[in-house]
N, C-alpha and C positions, 0 to 999 in steps of 0.2 A: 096727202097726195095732191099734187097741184092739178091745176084745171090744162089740158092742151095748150090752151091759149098763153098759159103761163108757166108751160116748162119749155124751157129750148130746144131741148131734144126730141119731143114730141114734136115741132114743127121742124125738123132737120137739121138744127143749128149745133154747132159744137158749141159744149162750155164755153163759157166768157165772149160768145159772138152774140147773144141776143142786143139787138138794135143796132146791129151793125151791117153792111151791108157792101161788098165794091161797087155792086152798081147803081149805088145811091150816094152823091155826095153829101148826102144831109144826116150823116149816123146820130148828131144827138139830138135830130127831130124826129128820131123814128119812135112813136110808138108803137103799142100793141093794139090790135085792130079793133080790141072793142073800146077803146078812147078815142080813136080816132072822129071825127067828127066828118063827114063823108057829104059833099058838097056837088053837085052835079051842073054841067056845062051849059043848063038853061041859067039858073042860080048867078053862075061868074057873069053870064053875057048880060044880067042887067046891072052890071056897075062898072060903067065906062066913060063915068064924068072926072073930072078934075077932082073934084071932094069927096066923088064915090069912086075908088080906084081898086080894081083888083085883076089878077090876073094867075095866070097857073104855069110855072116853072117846074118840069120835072110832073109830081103827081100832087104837087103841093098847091095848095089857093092862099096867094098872099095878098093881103090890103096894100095897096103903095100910097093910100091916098096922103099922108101925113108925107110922102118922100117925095113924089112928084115933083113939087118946087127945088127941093134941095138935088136932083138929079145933076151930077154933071152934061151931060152931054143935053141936056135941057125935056124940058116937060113932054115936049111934043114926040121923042120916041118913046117913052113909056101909054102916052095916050093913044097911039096909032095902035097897041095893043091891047088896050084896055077891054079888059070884058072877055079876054080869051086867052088863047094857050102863046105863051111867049118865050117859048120854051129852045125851039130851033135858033131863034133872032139872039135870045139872051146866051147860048152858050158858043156862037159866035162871036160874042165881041167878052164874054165875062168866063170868069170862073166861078163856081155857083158860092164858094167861101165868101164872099162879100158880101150876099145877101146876111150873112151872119152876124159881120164883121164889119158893116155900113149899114145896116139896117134893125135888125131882130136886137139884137144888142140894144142900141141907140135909142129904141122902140119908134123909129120913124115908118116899120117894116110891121103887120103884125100876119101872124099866120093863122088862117081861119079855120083852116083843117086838108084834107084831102079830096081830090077829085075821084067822082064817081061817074061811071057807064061811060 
């Protein structure tokens, strides 16, 4: 018998949708909630230098420190956000697929876990 947590249909899900989700562009970052590693908005807001970069996309807390220089549009719009949620600014100008696909991949991106409270 599996645990809640690890049947899908105990949380709502149809077969074949666990970690999946429409309103998350990030389906093969999703885990289950007790891997998650759960990170809180005091936490993000002390890494808002150049070599300590992190910020929160969606529900996600990602280091950028390693990306920062390599940023097209250059360092300084990643750093006006450093330390918080950059979530409105980043899906104006991006679609969140690049973070994957320019970043996570690359490993110039790394993801720390999820934002809490």
């Amino acid at each position: 018998q599996a645990l809640p947590h690890q049947n899908p249909r105990a949380r709502g899900l149809a077969a074949g949708q666990m970690g999946q989700s429409k309103s998350r562009p990030f389906p093969s970052f999703r885990l289950p909630s007790c891997f998650r590693l759960r990170i809180g908005y005091e936490e993000v807001a002390e890494h808002k230098e150049e070599s300590d970069c992190w910020v929160i996309i969606g529900d996600l807390v990602l280091d950028l420190s390693k990306y920062v220089a390599k940023h097209p549009g250059g360092k300084q719009s990643i750093l006006n956000l450093a330390g918080g949620d950059a979530t409105e600014i980043f899906d104006l100008v991006h679609h969140r697929s690049i973070l994957k696909k320019h970043g996570l991949q690359e490993g110039t991106i790394t993801l720390k876990g999820v934002v809490s409270g």
